[in-house]
N, C-alpha and C positions, 0 to 999 in steps of 0.2 A: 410791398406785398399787397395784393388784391383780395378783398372779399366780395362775397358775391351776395347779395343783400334780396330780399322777396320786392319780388316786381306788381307794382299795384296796378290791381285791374282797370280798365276803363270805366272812367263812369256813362251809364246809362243816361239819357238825355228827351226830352219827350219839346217837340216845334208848339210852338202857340203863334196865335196870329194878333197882333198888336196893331186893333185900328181906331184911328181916329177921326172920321168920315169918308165920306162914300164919295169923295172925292177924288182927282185922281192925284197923284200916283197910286198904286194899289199897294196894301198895307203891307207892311212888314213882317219878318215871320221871326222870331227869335228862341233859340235855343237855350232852353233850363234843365239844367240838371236836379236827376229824378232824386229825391233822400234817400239815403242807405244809411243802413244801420251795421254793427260790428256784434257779436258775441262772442266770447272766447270759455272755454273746458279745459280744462286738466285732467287730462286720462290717466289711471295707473294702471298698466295692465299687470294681471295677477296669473299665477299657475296656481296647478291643483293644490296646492297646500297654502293658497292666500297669501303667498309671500310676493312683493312687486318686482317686477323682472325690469318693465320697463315704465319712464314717464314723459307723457307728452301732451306741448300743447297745442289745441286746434282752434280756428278759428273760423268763424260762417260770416257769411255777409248778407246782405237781405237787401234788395231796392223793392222800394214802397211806391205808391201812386199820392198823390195829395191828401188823400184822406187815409193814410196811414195805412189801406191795406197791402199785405204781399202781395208785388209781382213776381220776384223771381229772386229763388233762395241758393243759394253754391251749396248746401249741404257742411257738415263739418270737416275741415281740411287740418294735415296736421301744417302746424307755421316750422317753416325748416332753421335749422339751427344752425348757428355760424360760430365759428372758433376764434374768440381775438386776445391779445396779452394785453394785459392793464400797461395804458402809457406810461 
């Protein structure tokens, strides 16, 4: 039997140029992965009478620039749920 598991995003990646004189060959350029971060909610949603219908959780992800500010946030997703029997 197969499950089908969440598929993780790429990560975002920012070139830098790595030199070490102005001689030749021309310098190098090397590829760093930008920091992201994970937060994760518990939503319950409720109906009119505050009773929970349903529960779920979501998760955001955030890539940052070196000094820690947001680039670029997914928003809150819900994490999809998969069905397995204890081995």
């Amino acid at each position: 039997m197969i499950y089908d598991v969440n598929v993780p995003n790429t990560i975002g990646h920012q070139t830098i140029i790595a030199t070490t004189n102005n001689t030749a060959p021309p310098p190098t350029t090397v590829k760093i992965a930008k920091p992201v971060s994970y937060q994760f909610q518990v939503v319950e949603y409720t109906d009119g009478n505050d009773k929970v219908v349903k529960v779920e959780l979501q998760v955001q992800q955030t890539e940052h620039d070196n000094n820690g500010n947001t680039i670029m946030s997914s928003g809150f997703k819900p994490v999809p749920r998969i069905r397995m029997p204890l081995p």
